[in-house]
GUVO-438119 format. One record per atom (N, C-alpha, C): x, z, y. Coordinates in steps of 0.02 Angstrom, whole numbers, plus 50000, padded with zeros to 5 digits. Layout:
BEGIN
XZY ...
***
This chain:
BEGIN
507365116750274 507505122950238 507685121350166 508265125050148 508575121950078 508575131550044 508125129549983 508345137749948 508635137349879 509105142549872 509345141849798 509105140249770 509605141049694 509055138249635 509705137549595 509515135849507 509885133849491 510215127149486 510815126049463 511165119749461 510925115249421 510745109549457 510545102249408 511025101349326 511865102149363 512365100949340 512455106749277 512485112749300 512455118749267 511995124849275 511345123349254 510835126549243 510785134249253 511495136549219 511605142549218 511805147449282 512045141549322 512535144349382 511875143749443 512065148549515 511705147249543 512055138749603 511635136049632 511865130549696 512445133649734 512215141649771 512565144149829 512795153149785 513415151649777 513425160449790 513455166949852 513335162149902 513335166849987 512675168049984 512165163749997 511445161550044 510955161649979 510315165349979 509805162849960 509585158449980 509605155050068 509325150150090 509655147150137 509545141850169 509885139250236 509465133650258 509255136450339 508905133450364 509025129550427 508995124550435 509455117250479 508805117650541 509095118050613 508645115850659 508985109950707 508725105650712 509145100050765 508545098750828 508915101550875 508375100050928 508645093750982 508225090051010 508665085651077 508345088651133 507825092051133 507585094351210 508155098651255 508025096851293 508295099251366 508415107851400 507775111151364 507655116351355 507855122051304 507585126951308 507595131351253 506955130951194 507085131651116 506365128051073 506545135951041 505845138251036 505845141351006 505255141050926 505425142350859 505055141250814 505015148450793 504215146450745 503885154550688 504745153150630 504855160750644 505185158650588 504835158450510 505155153850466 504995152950393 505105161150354 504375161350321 504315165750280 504915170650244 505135174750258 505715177550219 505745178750144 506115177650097 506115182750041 505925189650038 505705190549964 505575199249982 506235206150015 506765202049988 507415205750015 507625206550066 507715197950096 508045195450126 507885192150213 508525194250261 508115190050343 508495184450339 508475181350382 508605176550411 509265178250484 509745175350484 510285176050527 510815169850542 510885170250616 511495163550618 511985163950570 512295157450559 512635155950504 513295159750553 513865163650526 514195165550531 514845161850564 514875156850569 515265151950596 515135149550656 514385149850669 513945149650706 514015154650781 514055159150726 514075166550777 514725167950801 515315164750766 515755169150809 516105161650845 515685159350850 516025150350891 516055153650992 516665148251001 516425149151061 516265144851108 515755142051101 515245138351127 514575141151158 514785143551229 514375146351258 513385143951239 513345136851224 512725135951217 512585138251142 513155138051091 512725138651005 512675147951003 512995151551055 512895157751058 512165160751080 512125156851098 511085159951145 510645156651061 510765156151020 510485155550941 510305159950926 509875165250896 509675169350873 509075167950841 509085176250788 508145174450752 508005182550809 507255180550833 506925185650899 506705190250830 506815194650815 506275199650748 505765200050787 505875203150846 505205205850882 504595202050879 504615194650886 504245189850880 504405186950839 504915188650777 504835184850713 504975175650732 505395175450784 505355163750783 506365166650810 506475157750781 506995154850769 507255154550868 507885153750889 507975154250964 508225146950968 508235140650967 508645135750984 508755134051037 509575135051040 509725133651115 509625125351141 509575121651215 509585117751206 510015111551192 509765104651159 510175100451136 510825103151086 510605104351032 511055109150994 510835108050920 511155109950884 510735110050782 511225117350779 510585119650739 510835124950723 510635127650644 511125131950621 510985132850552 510965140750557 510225141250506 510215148450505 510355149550393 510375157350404 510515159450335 510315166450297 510085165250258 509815171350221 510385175150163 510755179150178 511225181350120 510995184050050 511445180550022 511135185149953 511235191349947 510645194249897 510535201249912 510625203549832 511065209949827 511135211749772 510625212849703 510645208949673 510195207849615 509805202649608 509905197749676 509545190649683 509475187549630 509085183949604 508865180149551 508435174249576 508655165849576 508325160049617 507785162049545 507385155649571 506785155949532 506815148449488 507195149249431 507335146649401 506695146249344 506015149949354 505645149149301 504845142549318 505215140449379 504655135049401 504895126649343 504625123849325 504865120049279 504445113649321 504895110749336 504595101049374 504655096049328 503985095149319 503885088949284 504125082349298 504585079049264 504925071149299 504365066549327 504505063549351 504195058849415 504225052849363 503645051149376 503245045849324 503055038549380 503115034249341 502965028849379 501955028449418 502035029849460 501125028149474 500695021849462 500195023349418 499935021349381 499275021549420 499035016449454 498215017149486 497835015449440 497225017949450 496515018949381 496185013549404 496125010049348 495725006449348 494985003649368 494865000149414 494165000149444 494034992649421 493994990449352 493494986149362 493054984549342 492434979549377 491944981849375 491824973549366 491224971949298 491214965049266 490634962149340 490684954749331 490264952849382 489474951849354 488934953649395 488184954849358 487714952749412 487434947949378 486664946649425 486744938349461 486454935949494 486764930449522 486984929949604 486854935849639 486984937049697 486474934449759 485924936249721 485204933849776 484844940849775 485104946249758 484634951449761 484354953349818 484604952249886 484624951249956 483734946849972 483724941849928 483064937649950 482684944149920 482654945249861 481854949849835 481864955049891 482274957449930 482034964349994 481964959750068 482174953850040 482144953450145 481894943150135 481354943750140 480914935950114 481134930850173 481444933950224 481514929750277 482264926250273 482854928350227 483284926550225 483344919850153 482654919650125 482464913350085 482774906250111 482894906950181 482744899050196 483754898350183 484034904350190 484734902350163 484934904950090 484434903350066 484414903849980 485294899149968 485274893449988 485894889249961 486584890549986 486434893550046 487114897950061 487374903350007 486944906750007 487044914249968 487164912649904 486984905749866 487094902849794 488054900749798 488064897349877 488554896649873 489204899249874 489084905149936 489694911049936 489794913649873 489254916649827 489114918449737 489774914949710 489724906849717 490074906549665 490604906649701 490864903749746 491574905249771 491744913049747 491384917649748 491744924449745 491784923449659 491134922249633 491304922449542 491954917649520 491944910549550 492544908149530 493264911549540 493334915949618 493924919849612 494184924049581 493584928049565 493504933549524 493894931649446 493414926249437 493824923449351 494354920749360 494414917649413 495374914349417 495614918649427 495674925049452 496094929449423 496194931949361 495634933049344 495524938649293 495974932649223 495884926849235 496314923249174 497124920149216 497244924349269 497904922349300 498394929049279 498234935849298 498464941949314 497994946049262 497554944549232 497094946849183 496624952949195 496864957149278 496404959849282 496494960049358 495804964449407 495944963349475 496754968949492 496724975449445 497064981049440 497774977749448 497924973049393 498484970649383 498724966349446 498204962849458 498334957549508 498504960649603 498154967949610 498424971649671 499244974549655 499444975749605 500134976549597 500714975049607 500544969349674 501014965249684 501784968649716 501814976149729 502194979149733 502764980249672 502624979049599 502854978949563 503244973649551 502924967949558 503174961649528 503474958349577 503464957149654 503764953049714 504324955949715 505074950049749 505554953649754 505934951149703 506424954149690 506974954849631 506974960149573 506694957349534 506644962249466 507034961749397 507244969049413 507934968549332 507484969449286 507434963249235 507034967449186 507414970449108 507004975649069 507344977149015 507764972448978 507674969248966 508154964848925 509114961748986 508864964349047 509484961849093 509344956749140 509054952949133 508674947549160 508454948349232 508434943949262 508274944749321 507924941449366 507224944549364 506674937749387 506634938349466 506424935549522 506364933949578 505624931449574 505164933349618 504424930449656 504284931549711 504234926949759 503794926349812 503214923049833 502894925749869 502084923949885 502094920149946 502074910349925 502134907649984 501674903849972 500994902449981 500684897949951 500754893849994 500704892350044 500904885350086 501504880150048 502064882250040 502524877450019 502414873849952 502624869249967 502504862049896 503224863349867 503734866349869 504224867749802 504604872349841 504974877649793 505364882849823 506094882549761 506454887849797 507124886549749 507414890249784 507744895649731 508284899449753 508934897249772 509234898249810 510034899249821 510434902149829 511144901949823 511454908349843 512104908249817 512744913049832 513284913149803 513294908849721 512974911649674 512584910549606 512784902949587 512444899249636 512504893049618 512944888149656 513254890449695 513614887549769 513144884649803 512674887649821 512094885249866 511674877949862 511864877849799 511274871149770 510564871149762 510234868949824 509604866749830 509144866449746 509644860849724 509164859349661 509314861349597 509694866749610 509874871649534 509494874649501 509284877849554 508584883649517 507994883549566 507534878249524 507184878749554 506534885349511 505994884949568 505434889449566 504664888649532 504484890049511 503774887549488 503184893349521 502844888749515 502104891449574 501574892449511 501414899649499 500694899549506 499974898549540 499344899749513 498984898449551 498634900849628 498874905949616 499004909649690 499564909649729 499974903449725 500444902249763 501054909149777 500894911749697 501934914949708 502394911349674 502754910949695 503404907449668 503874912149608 504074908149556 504564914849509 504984909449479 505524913249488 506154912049430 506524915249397 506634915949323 507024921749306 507804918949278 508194920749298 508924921649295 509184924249235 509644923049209 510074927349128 510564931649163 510444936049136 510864943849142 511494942449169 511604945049208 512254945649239 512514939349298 511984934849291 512214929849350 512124930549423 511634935649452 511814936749507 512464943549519 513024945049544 513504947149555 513134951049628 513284959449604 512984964249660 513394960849723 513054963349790 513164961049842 513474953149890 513034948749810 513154943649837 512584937549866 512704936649905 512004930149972 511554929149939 511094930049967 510454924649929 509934922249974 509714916849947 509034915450004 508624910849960 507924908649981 507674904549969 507354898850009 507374893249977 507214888150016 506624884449995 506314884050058 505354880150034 505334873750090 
***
C-alpha cells in the first residue's frame, strides 16, 4: 500500500494528482484470495484501478473490493491494483515530520573484570579439589578480555565487525579492505588494480587474525575483479 504525500523533489506538490492511495496485491495461488480490506481514509473507498476494470481479461474482471464484507477479491494467479480517488479538498499529511536515519549506535555494555573467579569454591566446598582449573579458565578469559580491550579498545568496539570487514571508503577517499582469516600465514589482495600480482599488496594481520590493507583514493576502478589470496 503506497499513500500520498508530498514530493521529496517538490514539497509543495502532491506524489499523485488521481489517488490518495494505491494498493498492489500479487497473488500465485490457484484459487480465489480474498483479504480485510486496508483501513480507508475518512473520505475515501477503495476501487479497481480503472484500467483494471475495463480490461478484457476475463480473470482481472472477477477483482473487486466485497463492501459487504469490507476484503479485497483476488482473482486467481493475478496482481492486482486497487485505488482510492482523490476526494475534493484532499490534503496528504504532510505535517508528520521523519527524522533522518542515523547510523546505529549499540550502548555500551562494558563491564571491568572483578574478583579472581573462584567465587564458585566459597558456595560449593566440593568443587575445591578443581581449585587449579577454575584459576586457569580465569585467566585465559582475563587475558582475552585485555587483548582486546588494548587491540579494538573496547569489547563494544570489537563486536562491530560489521562496520569495519569488507571494503571501506573512508572520508578522506581511501580505501581499506579486512578480512577475518586467522588461519592463514600471509594474505594479499589482487585484482584488475594491480594486474593480479600476488606480491603487490600485500596484507597485515592483527592479533585476532583480520587481515587489512588500505589503498589511495581512486585505485580501485568501480566494477572492477578482485580477490584475495591466503
Amino acid at each position: 500500500e503506497i499513500a500520498n504525500g508530498p514530493s521529496a523533489a517538490n514539497p509543495g506538490a502532491q506524489l499523485c494528482n488521481k489517488y490518495a492511495r494505491v494498493v498492489v496485491v500479487v497473488s500465485s495461488r490457484a484459487t480465489e484470495l480474498r483479504l480485510p480490506a486496508p483501513s480507508n481514509s475518512a473520505s475515501g473507498v477503495l476501487q479497481l484501478h480503472p484500467v483494471q476494470a475495463a480490461s478484457s481479461d476475463p480473470q482481472t474482471c472477477k477483482a473487486c473490493v466485497d463492501e459487504s464484507e469490507n476484503e479485497l477479491v483476488i482473482p486467481a494467479m493475478s496482481a492486482i491494483v486497487f485505488v482510492e480517488p482523490l476526494q475534493e479538498g484532499y490534503k496528504p499529511k504532510s505535517s508528520i515530520v521523519r527524522k533522518p536515519k542515523t547510523n546505529f549506535e549499540p550502548r555500551s555494555r562494558e563491564r571491568p573484570i572483578t574478583g579472581d573467579g573462584l567465587g564458585l569454591l566459597s558456595s560449593d566446598p566440593a568443587a575445591e579439589a578443581f581449585r587449579g582449573h577454575f584459576e586457569y579458565r580465569w585467566k585465559l578469559y582475563s587475558d582475552l578480555r585485555q587483548n582486546i580491550a588494548d587491540t579494538a579498545g573496547s569489547l563494544t568496539e570489537f563486536a562491530r565487525g560489521f562496520d569495519r570487514l569488507g571494503f571501506i571508503k573512508e572520508v578522506s577517499g581511501e580505501i581499506t579492505y579486512r578480512e577475518w582469516l586467522p588461519p592463514a600465514k600471509a594474505m594479499s589482495l589482487v585484482g584488475d588494480f594491480n594486474d593480479w600480482n600476488e606480491g603487490a599488496t600485500p596484507m597485515t594481520r592483527d592479533a585476532f587474525g583480520t587481515w587489512t590493507v588500505t589503498l589511495p583514493a581512486g585505485s580501485i576502478k568501480h566494477r572492477s575483479r578482485l580477490k584475495f589470496c591466503a
